[in-house]
Backbone as a ProteinNet text record, in pm:
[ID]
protein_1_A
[PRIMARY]
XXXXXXXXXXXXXXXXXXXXXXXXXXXXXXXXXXXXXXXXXXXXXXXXXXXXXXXXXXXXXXXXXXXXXXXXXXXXXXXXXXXXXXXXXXXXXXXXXXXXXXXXXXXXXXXXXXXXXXXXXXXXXXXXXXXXXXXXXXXXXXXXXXXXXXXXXXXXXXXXXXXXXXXXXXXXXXXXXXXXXXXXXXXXXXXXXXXXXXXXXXXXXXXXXXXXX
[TERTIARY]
22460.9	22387.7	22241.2	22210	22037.7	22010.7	22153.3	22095.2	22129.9	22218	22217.1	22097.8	22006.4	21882.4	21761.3	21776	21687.8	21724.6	21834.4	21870.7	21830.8	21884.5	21808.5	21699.9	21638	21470	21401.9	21446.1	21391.3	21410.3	21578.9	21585.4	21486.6	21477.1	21308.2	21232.1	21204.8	21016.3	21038.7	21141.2	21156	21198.3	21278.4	21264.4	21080.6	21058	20921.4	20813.3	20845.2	20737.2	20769.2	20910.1	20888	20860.8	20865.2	20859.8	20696.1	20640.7	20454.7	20414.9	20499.7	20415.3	20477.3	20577.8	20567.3	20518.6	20477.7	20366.5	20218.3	20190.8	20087.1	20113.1	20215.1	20205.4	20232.5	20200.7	20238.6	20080.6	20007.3	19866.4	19852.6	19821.9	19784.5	19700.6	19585.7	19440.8	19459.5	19466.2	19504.5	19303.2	19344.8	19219.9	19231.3	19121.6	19105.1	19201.5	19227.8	19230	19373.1	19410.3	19476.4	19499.6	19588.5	19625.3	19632.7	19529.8	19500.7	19609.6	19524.8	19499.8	19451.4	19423.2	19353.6	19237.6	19233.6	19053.1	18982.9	18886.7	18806.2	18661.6	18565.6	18443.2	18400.4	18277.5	18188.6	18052.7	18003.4	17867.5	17828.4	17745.2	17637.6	17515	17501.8	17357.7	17337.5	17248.1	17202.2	17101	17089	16907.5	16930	16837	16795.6	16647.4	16675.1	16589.4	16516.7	16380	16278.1	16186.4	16101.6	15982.1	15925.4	15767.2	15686.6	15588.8	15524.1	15390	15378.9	15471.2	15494.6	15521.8	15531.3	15515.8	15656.4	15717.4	15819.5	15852	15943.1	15926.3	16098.8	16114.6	16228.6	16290.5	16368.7	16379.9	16529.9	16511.2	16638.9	16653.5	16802	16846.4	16981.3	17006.4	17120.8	17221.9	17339.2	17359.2	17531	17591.1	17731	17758.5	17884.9	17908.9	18060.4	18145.5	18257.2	18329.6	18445.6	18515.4	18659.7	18610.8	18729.9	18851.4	18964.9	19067.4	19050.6	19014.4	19004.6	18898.1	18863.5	18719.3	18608.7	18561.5	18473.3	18385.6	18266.8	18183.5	18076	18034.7	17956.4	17903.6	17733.5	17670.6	17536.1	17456.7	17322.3	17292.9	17169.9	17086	16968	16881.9	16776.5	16736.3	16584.4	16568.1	16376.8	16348.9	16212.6	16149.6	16016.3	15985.9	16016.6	15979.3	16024	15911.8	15857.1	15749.1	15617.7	15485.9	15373.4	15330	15303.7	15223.2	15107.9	15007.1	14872.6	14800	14731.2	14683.4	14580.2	14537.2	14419	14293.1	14211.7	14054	14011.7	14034.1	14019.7	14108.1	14198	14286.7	14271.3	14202.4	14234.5	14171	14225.3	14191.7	14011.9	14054.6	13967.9	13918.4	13837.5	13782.4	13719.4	13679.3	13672.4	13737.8	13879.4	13983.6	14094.5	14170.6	14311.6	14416	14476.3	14523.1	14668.1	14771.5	14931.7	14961.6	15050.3	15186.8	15271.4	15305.1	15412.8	15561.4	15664.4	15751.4	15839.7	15879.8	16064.9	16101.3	16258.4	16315.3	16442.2	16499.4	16586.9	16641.8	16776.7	16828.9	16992.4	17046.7	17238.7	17217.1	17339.6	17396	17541.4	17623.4	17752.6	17787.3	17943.6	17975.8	18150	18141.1	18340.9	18335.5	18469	18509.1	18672.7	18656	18820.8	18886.5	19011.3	19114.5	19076.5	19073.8	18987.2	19073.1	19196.4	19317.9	19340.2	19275.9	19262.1	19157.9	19167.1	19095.7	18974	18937.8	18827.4	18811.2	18738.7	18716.6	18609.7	18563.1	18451.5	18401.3	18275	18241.8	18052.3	18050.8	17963.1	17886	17755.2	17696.5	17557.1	17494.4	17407.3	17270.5	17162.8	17107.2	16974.9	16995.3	16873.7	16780.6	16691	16577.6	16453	16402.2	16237.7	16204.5	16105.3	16021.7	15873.8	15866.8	15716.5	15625.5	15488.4	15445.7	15299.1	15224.8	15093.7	15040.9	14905.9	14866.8	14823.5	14820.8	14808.1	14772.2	14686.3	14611.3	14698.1	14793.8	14885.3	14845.3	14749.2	14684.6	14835.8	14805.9	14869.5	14997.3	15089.1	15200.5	15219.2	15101.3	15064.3	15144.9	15049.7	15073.6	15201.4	15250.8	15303	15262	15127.5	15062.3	15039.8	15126.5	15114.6	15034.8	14951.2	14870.1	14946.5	15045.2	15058.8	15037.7	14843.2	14753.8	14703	14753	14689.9	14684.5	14592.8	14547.4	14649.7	14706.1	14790.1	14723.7	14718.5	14606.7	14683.7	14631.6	14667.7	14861.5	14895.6	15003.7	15083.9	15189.4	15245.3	15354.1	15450.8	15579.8	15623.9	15747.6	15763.8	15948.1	16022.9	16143.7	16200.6	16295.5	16356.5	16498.8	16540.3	16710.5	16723.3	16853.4	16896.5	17038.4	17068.4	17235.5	17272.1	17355	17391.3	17537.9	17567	17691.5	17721.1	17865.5	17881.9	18041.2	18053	18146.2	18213.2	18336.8	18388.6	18444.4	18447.8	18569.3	18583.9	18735	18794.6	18795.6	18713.9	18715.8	18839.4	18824.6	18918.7	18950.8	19030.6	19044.1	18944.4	18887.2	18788.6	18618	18639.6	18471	18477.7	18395.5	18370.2	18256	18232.3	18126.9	18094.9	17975.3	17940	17813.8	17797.9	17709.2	17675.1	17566.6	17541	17418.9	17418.7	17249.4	17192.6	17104	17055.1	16948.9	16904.7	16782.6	16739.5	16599.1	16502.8	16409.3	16401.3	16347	16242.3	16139.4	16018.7	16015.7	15984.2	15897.1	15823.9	15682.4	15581.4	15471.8	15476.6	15402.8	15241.1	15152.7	15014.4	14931.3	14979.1	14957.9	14867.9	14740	14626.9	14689.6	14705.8	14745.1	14941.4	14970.9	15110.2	15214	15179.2	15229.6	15428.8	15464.7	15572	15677.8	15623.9	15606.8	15638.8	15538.1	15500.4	15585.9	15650.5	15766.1	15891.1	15902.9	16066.1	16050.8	16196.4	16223.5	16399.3	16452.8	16594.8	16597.4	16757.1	16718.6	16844.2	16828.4	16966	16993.9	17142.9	17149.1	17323.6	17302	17389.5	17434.1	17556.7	17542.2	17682.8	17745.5	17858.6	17809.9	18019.3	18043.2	18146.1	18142.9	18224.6	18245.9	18413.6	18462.4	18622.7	18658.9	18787.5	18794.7	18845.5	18836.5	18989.5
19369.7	19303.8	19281	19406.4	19385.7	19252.7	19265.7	19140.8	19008.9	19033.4	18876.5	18830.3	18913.6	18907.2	18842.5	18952.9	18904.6	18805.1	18712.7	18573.5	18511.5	18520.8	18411.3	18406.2	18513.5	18490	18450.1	18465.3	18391.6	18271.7	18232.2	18027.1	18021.5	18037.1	18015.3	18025.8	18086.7	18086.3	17982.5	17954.4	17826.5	17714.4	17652	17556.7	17545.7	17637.9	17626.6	17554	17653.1	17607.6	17470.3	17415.6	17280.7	17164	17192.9	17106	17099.4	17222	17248.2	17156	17177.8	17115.4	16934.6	16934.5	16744.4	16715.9	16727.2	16694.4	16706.8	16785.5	16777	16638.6	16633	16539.5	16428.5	16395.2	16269.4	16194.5	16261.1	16225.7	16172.8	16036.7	16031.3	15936	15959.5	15922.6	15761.4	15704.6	15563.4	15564.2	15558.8	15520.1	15445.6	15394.3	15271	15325.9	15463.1	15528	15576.4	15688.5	15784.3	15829.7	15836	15869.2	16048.8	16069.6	16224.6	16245	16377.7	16409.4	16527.1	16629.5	16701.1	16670.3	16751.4	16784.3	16890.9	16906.5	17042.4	17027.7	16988.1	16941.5	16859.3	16810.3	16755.7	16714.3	16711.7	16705.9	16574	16480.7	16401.2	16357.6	16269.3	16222.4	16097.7	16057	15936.6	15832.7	15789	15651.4	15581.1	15540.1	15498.6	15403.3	15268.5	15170.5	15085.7	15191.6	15144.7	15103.3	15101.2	15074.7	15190.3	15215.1	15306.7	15254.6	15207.2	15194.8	15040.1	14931	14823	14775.1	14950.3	14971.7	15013.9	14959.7	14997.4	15190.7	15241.6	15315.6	15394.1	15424.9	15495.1	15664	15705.1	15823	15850.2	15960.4	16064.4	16121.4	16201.5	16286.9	16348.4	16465.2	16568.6	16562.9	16573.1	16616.8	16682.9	16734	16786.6	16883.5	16908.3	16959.4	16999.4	17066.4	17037.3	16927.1	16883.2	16732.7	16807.9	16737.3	16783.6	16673.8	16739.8	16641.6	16494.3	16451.9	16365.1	16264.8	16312.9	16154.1	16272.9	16328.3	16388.1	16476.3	16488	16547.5	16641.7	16771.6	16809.4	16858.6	16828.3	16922	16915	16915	16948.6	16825	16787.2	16719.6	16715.4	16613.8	16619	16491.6	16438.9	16361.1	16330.2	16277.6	16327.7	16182.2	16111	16034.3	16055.8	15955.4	15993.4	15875.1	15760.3	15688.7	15692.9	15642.9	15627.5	15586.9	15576.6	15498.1	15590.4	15458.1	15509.4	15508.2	15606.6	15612.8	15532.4	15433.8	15328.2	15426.4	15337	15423.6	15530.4	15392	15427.1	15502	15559.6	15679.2	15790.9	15821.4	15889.1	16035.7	16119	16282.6	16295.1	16244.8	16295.4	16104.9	16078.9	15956.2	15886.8	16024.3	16003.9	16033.8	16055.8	16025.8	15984.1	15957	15895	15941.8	15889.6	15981.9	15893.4	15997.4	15965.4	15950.3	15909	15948.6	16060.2	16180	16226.5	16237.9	16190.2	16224.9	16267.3	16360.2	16419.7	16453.8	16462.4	16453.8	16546.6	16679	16726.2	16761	16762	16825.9	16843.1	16767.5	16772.2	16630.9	16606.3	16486.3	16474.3	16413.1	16356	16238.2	16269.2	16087.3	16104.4	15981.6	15919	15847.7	15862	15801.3	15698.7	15611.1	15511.5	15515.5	15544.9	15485.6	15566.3	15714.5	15789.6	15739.1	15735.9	15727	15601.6	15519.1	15369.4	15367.8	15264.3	15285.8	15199	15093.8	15079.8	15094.7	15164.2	15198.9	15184.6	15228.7	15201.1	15331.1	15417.2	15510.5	15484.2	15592	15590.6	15673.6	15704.3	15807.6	15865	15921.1	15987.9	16095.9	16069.7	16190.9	16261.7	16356.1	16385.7	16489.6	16502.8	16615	16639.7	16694.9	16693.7	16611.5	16525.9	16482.1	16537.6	16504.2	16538.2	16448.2	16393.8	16325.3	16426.9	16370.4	16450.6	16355.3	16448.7	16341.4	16448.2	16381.5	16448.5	16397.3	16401.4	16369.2	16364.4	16214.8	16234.2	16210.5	16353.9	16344.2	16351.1	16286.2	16384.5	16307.9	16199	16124.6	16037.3	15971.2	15873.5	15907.3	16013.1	16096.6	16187.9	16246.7	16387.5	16479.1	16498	16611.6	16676.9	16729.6	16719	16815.6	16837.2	16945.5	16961.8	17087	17203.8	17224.7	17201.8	17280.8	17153.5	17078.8	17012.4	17046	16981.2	17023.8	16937.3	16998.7	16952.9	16896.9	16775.5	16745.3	16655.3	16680.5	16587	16595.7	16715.1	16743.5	16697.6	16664	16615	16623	16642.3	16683.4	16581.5	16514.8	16466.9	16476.5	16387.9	16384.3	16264	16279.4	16163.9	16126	16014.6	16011.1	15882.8	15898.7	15789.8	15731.6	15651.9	15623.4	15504.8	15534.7	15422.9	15376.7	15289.3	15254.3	15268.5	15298.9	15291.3	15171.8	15143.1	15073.2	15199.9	15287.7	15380	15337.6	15337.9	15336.1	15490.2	15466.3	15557.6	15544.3	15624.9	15576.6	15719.1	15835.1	15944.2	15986.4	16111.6	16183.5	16279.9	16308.7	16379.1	16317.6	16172.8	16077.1	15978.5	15949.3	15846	15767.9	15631.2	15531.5	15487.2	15502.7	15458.2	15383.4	15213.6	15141.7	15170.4	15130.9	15127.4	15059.9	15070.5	15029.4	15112.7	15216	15273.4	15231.1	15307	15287.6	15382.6	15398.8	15524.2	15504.4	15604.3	15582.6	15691.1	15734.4	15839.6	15840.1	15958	15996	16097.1	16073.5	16162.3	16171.4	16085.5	16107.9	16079.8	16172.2	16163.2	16147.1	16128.5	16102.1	16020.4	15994.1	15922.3	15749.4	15689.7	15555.6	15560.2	15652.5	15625.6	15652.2	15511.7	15542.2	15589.5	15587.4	15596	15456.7	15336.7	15217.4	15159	15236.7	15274.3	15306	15437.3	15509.3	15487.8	15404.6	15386.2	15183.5	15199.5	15074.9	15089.7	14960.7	15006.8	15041.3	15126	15186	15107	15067.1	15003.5	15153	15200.5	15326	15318.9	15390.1	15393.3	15548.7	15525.7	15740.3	15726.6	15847.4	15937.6	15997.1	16057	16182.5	16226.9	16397.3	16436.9	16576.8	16568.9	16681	16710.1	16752.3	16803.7	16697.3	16556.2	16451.1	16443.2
7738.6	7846	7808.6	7762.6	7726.4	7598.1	7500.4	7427.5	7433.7	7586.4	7623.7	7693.7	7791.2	7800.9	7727.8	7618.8	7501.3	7455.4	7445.7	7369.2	7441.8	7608.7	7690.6	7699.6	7714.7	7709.2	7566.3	7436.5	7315	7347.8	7394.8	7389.4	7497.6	7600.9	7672.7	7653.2	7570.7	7516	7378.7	7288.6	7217.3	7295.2	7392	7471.3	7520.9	7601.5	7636	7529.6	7394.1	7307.8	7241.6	7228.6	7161.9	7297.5	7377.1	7558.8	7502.4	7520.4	7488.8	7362.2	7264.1	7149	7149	7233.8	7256.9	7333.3	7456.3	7565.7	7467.3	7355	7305.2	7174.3	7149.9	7036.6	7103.4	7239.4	7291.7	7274	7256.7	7270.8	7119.3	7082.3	6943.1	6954.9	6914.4	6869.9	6776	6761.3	6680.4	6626.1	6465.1	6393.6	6309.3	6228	6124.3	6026.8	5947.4	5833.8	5884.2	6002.5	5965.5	6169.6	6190.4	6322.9	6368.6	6454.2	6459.2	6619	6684.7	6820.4	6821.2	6967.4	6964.1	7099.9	7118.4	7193.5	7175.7	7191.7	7175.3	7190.4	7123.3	7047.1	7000.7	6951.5	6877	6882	6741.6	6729.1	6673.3	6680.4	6700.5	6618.2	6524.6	6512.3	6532.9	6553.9	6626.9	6595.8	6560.9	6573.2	6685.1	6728.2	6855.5	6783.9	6820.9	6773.5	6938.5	6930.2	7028.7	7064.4	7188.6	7168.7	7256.1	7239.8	7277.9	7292	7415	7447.9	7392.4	7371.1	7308	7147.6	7109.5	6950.2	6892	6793.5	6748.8	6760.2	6781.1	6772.3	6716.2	6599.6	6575.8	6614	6697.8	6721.7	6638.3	6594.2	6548.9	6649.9	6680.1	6747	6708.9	6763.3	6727.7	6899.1	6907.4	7010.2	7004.1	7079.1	7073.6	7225.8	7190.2	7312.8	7313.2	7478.8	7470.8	7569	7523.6	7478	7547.3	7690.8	7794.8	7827.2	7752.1	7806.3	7756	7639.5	7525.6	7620.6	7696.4	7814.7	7855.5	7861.5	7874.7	7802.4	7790.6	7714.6	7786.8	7750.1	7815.2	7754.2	7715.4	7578.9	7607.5	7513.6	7470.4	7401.6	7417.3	7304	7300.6	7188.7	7144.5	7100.1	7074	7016.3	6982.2	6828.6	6829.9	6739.7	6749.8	6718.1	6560.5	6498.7	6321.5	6269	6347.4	6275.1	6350.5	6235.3	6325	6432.1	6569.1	6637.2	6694.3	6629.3	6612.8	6800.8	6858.6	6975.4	6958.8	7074.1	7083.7	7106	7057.7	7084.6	7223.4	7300.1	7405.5	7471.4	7437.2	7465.2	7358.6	7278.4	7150.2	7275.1	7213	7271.3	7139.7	6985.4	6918.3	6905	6951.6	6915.1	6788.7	6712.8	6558.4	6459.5	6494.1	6394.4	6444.1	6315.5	6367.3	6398.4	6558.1	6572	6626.2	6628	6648.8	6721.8	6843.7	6902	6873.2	6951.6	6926.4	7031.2	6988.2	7151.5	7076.9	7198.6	7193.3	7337.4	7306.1	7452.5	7392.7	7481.4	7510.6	7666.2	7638.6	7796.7	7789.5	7896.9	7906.4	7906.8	7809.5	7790.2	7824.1	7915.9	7909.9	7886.3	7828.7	7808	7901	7871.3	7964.1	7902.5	7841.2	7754.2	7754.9	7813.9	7854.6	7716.1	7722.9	7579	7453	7482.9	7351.2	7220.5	7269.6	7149.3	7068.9	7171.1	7096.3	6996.2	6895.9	6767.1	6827	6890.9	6954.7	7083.9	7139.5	7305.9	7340.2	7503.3	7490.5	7564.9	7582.7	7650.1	7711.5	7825.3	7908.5	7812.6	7860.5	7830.4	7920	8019	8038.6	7962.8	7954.4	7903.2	8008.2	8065.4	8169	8108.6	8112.8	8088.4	8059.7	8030.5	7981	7840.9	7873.1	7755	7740.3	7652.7	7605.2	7498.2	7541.6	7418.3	7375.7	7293.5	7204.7	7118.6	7123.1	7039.8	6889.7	6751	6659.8	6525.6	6438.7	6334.9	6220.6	6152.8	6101.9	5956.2	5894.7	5743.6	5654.5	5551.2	5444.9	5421.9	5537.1	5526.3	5435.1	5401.4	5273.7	5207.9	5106.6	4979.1	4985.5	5072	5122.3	5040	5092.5	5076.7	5244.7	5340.5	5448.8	5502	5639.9	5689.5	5778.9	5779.6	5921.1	5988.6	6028	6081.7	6151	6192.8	6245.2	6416.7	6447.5	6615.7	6730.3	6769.7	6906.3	7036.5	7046.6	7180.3	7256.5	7420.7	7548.7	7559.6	7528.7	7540.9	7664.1	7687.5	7902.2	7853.8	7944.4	7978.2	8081.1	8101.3	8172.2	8212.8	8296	8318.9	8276.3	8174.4	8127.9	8182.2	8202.4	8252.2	8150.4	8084.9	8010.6	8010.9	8064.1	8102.8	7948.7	7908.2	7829.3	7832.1	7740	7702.3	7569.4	7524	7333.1	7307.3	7198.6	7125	7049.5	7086.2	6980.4	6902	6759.8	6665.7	6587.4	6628.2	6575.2	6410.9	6324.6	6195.7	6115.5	6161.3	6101.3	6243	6228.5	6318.6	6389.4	6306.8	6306.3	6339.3	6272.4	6258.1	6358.3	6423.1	6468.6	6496.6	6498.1	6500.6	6632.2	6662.5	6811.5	6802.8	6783.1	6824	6946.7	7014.6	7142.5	7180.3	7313.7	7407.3	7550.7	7544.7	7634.8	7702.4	7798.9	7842.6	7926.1	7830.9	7910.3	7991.3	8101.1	8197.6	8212.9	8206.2	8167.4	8360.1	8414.5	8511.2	8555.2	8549.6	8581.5	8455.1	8395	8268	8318.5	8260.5	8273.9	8125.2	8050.9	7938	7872.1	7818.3	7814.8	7714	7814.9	7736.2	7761.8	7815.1	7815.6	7960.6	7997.2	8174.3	8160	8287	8284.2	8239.4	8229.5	8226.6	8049.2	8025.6	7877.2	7799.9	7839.8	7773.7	7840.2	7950.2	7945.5	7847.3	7798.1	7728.6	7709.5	7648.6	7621.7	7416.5	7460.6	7299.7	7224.3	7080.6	7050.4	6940.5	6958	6921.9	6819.2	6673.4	6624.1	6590.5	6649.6	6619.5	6542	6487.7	6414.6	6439.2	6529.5	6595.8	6494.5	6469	6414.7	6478.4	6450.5	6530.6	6553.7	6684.5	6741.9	6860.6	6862.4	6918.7	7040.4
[MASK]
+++++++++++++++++++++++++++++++++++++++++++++++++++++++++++++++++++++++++++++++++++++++++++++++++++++++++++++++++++++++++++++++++++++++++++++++++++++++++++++++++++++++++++++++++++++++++++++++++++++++++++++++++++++

């Protein structure tokens, strides 16, 4: 009796487990290369092609998170100026030298994502949180001979919200390509020469995501 028990209960926990692992293999990811599935994770880098104060302005950023149910994302990010823009006179903190722009922006970022499994889709994206700009004496970039020590001035903090849209392609299972177009919206900035006005613009943004898709 006991090992008719035990038989029935093994074919149930193997019925169970191949029922489990085809409801999971029903999900398949369609890519350029190689057909995955999966959810879990992923991480993020980004360019974002802008403007600042009417001045070109290029930002890098990092971001990742977890990747709920193959459309949702819930993570962290970041993002920090990477070229010059020079502060006008009449805003300079140090009026006799030259001086920079500095911005970055972190907070929570989500995305939704329609048709993850399709090899091109398309997804939402949100980014809310604190920014910050400065101003700072950018010796030494020429040559890269760089100064460390340089003086931090007219520092502000402000609240950023950024909603965008992306183009996904599925390039691996694991990689993916996301053209896009955002737009930032700065509020509360007190910043000498840089209204709220100033620092919102739209961003044209190319990221690879890699991960557990």
């Amino acid at each position: 009796m006991k090992k008719t028990i035990k038989g029935l209960a093994f074919s149930a926990f193997v019925l169970l487990s191949l029922n489990l692992f085809a409801q999971d293999d029903t999900y398949h990811i369609e890519t350029v290369f190689k057909g995955g599935k999966a959810s879990g994770g992923f991480g993020a880098i980004t360019n974002k092609f802008t403007y600042i104060n009417g001045q070109f302005a290029n930002l890098v950023g990092v971001y990742g998170g977890w990747y709920v149910n193959h459309k949702f994302l819930l993570g962290m990010g970041g993002a920090g100026l990477t070229n010059d823009i020079r502060v006008p006179l009449e805003y300079s903190a140090r009026p006799l030298q030259k001086m920079s722009y500095g911005y970055g922006q972190f907070g929570l970022i989500t995305e939704y994502v329609f048709d993850s499994n399709k090899t091109i889709h398309v997804a939402f994206s949100l980014f809310s949180g604190p920014g910050f700009t400065l101003q700072y004496e950018r010796t030494g970039w020429e040559d890269n001979s760089f100064d460390h020590e340089y003086a931090v001035e007219n520092q502000d903090w402000f609240f950023v919200a950024e909603p965008g849209v992306q183009v996904e392609v599925n390039l691996l299972r694991w990689m993916r390509f996301s053209p896009g177009v955002s737009y930032r919206a700065a509020f509360g900035s007190n910043a000498r020469g840089l209204s709220d006005s100033a620092l919102s613009d739209i961003s044209y943004n190319a990221t690879l995501k890699f991960g557990k898709f």
